[in-house]
Structure formats: structure tokens, C-alpha cells
PLY file of the C-alpha trace (Angstrom):
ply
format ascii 1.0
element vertex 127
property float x
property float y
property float z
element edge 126
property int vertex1
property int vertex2
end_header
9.49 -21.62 35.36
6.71 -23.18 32.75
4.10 -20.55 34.64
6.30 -17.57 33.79
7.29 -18.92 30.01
3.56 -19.07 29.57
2.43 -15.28 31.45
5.09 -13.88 28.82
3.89 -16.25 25.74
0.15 -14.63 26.45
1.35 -10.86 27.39
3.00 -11.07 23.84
-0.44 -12.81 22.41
-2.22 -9.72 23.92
0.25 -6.91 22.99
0.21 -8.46 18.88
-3.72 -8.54 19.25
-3.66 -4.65 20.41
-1.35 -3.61 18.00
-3.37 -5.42 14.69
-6.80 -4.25 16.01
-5.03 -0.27 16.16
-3.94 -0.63 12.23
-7.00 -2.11 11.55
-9.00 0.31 13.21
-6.92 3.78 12.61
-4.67 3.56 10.07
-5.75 5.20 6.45
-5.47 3.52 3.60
-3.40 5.98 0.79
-4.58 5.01 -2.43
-1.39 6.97 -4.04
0.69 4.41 -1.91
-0.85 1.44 -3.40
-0.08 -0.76 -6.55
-2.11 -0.70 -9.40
-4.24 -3.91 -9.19
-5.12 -2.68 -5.03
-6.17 0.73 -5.84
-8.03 -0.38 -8.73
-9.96 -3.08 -6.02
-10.05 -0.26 -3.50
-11.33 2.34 -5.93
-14.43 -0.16 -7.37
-15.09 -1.11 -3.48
-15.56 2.75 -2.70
-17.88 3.50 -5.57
-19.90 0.34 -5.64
-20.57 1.48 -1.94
-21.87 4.96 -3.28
-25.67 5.43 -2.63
-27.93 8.30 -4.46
-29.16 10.15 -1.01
-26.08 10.44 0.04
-24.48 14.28 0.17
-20.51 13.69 -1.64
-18.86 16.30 -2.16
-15.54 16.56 -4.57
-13.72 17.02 -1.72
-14.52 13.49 0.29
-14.07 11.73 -3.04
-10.33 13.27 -3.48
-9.72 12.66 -0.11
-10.36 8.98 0.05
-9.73 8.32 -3.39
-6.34 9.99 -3.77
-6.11 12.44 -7.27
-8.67 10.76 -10.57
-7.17 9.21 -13.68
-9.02 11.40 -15.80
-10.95 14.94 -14.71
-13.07 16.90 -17.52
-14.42 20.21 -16.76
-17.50 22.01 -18.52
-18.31 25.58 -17.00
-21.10 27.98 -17.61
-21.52 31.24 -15.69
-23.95 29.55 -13.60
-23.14 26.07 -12.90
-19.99 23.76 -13.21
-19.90 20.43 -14.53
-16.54 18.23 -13.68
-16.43 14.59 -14.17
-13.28 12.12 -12.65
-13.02 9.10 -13.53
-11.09 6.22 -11.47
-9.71 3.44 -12.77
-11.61 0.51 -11.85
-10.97 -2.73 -14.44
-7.74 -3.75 -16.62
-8.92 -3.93 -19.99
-5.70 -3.69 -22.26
-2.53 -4.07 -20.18
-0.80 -0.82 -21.96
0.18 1.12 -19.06
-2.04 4.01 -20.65
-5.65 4.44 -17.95
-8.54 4.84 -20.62
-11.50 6.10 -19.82
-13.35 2.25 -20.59
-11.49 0.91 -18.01
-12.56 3.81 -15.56
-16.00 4.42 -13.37
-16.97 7.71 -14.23
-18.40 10.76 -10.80
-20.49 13.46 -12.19
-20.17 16.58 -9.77
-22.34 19.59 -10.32
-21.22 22.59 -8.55
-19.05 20.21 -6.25
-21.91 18.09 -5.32
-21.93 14.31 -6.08
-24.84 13.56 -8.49
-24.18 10.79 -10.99
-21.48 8.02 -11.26
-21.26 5.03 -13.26
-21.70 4.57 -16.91
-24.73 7.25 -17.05
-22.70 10.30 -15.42
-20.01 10.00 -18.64
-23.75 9.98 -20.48
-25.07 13.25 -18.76
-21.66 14.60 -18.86
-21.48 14.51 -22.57
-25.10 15.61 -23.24
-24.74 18.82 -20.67
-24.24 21.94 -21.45
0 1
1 2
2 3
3 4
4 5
5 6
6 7
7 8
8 9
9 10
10 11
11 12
12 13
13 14
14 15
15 16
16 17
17 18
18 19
19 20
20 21
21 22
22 23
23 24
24 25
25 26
26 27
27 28
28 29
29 30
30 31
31 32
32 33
33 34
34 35
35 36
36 37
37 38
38 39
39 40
40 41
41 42
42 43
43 44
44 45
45 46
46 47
47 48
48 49
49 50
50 51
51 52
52 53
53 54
54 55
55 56
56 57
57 58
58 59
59 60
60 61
61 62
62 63
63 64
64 65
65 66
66 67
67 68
68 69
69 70
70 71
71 72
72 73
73 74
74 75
75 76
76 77
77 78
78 79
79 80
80 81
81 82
82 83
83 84
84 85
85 86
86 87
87 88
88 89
89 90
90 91
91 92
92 93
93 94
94 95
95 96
96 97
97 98
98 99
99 100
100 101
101 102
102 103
103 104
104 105
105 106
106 107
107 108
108 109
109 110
110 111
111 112
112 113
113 114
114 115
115 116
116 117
117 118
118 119
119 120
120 121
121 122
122 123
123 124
124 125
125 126
């Protein structure tokens, strides 16, 4: 009786342990899904993780990221400059995002090329 109590005690153990390591493992985080003070976390984790030789483009940001807080567009016949900006620190609990408590990604043409505090630079001085 104690031997089959225990066999169902660690089939249960085993079937938990499989289920946690599937979430873990395949389930997507949705940053749209998320409350504030998570997606800010998630949104700082992604970009701090950013490195320059890597090949971003718009799309894989909007894809993990979910849609920016703020998106500026300057276009010239020949190249595109956008810049999104993701909220990544609370500095004045207003319920308004600002663009000093985002981390700025400077796209050209699509293409990943700056973020951080000099993309809003470049941005500004382009074009």
C-alpha cells in the first residue's frame, strides 16, 4: 500500500517537473501581456543584451519587444531613419512614458545600428 502511495507521489513529481521545464523552455513571453514594472525589466534585459555585430532588424525588435513607446521617423529619398524607444526606468510616476525614461534603437533602412543614449544623439543630428 505505502509502495504504491509512493510510485504515484513520484509519477506526479515527474509529470510537474515535465510540465515546468515545457513553459520554461517553449512558452513566449508577450510583452503586451505584461504589467508595467515586468516589461519595463524585460525590455532593459533585451537591450542590455544587444551587441554591435549583431544583424537586428526592426522586425526581431517588434517581435520580441511587442509595439515601442515612442517611434520617430526621418526619411530622405535615399535612406530612412526611425528611432523607438522602450520604456526602460520609472522616473516620474505620471502614467505619461517620456522619452528620459526610455532606451532609445536607431534603425537605418530597417537595420539595427545604434541604441542607447547616442542613437537619440545621431537621430537628432541626421539628416
Amino acid at each position: 500500500m505505502i509502495k504504491k502511495v509512493l510510485q504515484y507521489i513520484v509519477l506526479g513529481l515527474a509529470v510537474y517537473a515535465a510540465i515546468v521545464m515545457l513553459v520554461i523552455n517553449f512558452y513566449k513571453d508577450d510583452p503586451q501581456a505584461m504589467i508595467w514594472q515586468d516589461r519595463e525589466a524585460f525590455n532593459n534585459r533585451y537591450i542590455n543584451k544587444l551587441k554591435p555585430d549583431q544583424d537586428i532588424s526592426i522586425n526581431d525588435v517588434l517581435e520580441t519587444l511587442g509595439s515601442p513607446d515612442l517611434t520617430y521617423v526621418k526619411k530622405q529619398p535615399d535612406k530612412m531613419l526611425q528611432i523607438v524607444y522602450y520604456r526602460t526606468q520609472l522616473v516620474k510616476p505620471d502614467g505619461i512614458t517620456t522619452q528620459d525614461e526610455c532606451t532609445g534603437l536607431l534603425f537605418e533602412d530597417g537595420k539595427l545600428i545604434l541604441w542607447g543614449p547616442a542613437a537619440s544623439v545621431a537621430y537628432e543630428k541626421a539628416l
